[in-house]
N, C-alpha and C positions, 0 to 999 in steps of 0.2 A: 780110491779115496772118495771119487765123489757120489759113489755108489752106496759107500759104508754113510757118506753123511745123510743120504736120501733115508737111508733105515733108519738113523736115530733122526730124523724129523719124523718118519713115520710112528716109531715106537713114542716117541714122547710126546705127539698129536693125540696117542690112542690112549696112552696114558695118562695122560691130562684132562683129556676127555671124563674120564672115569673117573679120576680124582676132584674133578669139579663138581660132578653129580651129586659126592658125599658132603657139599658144603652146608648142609643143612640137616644131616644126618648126625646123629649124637650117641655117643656107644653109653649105655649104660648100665652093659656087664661090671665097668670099670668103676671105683670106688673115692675118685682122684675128688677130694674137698675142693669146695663146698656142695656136694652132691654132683657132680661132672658139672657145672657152669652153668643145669639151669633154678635152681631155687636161689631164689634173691638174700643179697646177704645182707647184713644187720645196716638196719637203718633204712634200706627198699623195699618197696611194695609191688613189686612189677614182675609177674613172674612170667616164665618161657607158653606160649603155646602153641598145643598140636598143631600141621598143618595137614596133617591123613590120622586118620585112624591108626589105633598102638595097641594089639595084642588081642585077641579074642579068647571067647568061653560059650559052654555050649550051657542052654538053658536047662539042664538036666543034668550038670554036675553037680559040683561038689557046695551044699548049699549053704554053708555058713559064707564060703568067698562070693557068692554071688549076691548074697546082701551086703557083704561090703563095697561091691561093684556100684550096688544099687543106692548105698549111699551117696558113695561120691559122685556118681553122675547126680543124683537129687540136689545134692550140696552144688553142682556146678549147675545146672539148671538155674535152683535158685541166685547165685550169683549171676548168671547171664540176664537173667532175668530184670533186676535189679538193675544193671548195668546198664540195657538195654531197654528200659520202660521207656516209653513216649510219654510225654508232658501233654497231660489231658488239660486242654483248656477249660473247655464248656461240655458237661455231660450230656451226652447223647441220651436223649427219650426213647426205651425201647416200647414196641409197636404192644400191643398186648394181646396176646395168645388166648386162641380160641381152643376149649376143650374140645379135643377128639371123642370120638367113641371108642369104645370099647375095643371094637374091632378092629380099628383101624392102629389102636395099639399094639394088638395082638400079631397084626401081621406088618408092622416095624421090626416087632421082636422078630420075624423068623425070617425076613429079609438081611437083618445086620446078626445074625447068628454067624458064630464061625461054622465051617464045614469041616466034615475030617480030613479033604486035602488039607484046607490051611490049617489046622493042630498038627498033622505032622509036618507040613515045612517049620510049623515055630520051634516042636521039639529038634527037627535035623539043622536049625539054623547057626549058623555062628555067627555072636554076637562082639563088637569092639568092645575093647575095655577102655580105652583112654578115644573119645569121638575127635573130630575133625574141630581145631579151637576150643579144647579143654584145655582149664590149666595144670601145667607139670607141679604137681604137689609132691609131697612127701606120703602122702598117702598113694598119689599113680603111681610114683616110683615103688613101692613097695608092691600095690598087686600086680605092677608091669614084669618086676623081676624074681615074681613067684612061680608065672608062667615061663621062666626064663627068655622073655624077651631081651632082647643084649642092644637094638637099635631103633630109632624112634625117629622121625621127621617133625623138625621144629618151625616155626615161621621167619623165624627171627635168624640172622647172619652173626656171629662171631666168628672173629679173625682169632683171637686165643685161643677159642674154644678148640677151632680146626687145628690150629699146630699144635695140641695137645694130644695126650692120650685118648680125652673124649671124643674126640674127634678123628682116630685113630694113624695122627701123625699126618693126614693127606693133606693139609695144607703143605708140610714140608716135602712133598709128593710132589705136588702140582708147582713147587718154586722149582723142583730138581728139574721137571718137565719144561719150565720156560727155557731155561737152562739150558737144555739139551737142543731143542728149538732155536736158541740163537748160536751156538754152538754148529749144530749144521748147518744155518745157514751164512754163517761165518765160512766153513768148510767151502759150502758149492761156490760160495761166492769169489772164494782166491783159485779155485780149481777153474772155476772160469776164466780167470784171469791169465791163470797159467795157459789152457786154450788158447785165449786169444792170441797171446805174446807169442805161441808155438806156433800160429797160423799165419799170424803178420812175417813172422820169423822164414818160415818156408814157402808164403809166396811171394816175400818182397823182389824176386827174379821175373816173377810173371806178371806184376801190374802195379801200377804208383799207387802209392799209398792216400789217402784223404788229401794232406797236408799239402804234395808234391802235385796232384790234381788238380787244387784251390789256386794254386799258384799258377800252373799250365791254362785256364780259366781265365783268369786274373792277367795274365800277361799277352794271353791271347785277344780281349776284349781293349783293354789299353791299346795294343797297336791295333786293331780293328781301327777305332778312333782318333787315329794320329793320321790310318794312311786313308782315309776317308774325307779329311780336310786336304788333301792334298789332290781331290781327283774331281774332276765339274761333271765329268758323262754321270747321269743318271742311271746309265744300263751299265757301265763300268762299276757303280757303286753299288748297286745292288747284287750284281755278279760277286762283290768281295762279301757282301754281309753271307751271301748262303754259303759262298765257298770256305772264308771261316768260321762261320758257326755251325756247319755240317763237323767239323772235326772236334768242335766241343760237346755236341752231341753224339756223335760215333765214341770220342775215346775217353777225354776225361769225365763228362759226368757220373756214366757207367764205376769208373774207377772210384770215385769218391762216393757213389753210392755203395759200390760192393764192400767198401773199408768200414763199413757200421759197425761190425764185432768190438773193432777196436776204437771206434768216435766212442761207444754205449762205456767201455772201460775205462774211457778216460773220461769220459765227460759225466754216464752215469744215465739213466733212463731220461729225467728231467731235461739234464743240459742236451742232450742227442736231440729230443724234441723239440728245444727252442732252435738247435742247430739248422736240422732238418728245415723246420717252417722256415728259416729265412733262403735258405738254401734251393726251396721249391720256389719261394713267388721269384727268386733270381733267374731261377732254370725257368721257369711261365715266361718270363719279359723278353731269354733269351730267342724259345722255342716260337713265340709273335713276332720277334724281330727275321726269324730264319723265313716263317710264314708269308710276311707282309713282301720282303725280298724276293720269296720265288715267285709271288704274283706281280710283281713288278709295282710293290706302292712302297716307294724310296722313303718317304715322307715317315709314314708308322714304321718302315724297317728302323731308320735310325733314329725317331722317337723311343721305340722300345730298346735298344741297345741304347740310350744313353739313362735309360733309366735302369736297364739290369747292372750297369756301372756305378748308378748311386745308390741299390741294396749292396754291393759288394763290401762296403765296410762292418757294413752291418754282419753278415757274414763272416768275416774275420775276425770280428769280435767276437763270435758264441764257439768259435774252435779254438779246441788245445790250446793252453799256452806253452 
């Protein structure tokens, strides 16, 4: 099962991917009013534009369509143009030009002549018919889908547009894809669970659990503290700090660290981290207290043990309820 769910996060990753791509991609094989969603409808003036280049033609076809080509780019020029004028304040004084001579006309001309490489790249070139920020007219649309061009890249983002036909249905693609996506990981997620419960399940014979650790910890540290006011020898009391926190170090902490699978299932990545951080500066105050004891300073051994006693609530608080 959580094999099959890894495949559909993988296929609906790949496929969503790809469904995303088209979001700006516009079929306009399709005939769906008001022109597939890009010519503005009555009462707008704001129409769709290119964002690449849409459909080419070779300078040497068919020459009535390539004056209509020439049109409309003219017509769009001039609209860009228009659109795009700079607000001349103050007219610039141009400098005033010295006659050349003759010659020096003459060999202008033959410097900026075409040569016969460049006449045949213009003849072998293929030219756009709709450039990079033209707008989608009724006249593009018409020589776009004479060339049978069927797809076109817009600038502009519609959500309609995409769960339509012009849009060839990938927005509802890309929801099926989310979809599928929380779906496996819905799947890995209770499979893991199932894991854990089967692991706590079959080793709870071979080592205590988190919960039953905290406790052994927790019970251990209290009487630390009870029989430590009961004893004056220095060297007595410091012989009981290593000798029991040697066994909260050899057995339970080990045990409550190895039980994460199931702290992370119950608590969840978050709460396991907040668990963990209090859980550490507890285990630091202990492993200083074991420290300061085996070198004989009584004073920081049971400084640090009374202070690993007052994170312990703390502790208790961010585990299981």
């Amino acid at each position: 099962m959580k094999m099959l769910a890894y495949l559909l996060i993988m296929a609906a990753l790949v496929a969503g991917l790809i469904s995303a791509s088209t979001a700006y991609m516009v079929n306009i094989g399709t005939t769906d009013a008001p022109n597939n969603g890009l010519l503005p409808t009555e009462g707008e003036t704001t129409f769709a534009t290119l964002s690449s280049g849409a459909g080419s033609y070779g300078p040497l076809g068919d020459l009535e369509f390539i004056l209509r080509i020439e049109k409309y780019q003219l017509a769009e020029d001039e609209y860009q143009e228009i659109e795009n004028k700079p607000v001349v304040l103050l007219k610039k004084s141009e400098p005033k030009k010295t006659n050349d001579s003759d010659s020096e006309k003459e060999l202008e001309k033959l410097e900026t002549a075409p040569t016969g490489e460049t006449l045949l790249a213009r003849r072998e070139a293929k030219l756009a018919i709709g450039r990079p920020d033209d707008r989608v007219t009724q006249e593009l649309l018409d020589l776009l889908r004479e060339k049978d061009v069927q797809y076109i890249r817009v600038s502009a983002f519609s959500l309609e547009r995409w769960f339509s036909a012009t849009g060839g249905f990938m927005g509802w693609v890309f929801s099926a894809c989310a979809l599928g996506l929380f779906l496996g990981a819905m799947i890995v997620r209770r499979a893991a669970k199932q894991e854990i419960e089967a692991t706590r399940d079959a080793d709870a014979d071979e080592r205590a659990g988190a919960a039953e650790a905290f406790a052994q910890i927790n019970s251990t540290l209290e009487t630390l503290q009870r029989d430590l006011a009961a004893v004056p020898e220095p060297r007595v009391r410091t012989a009981m700090v290593v000798e029991r926190l040697s066994v909260i170090q050899r057995d339970y902490a080990p045990a409550f660290v190895a039980d994460r699978p199931a702290l992370i299932g119950a608590l969840g990545l978050g709460g396991y981290a907040e668990l963990m951080d209090r859980f550490a500066a507890m285990e630091r105050q202990i492993n200083r207290a074991w420290s300061a004891g085996a070198d004989g300073h009584e004073d920081e051994a049971v400084t640090s043990l009374y202070r690993a006693l007052a994170i312990m609530p703390e502790v208790a608080q961010k585990m299981p309820q």
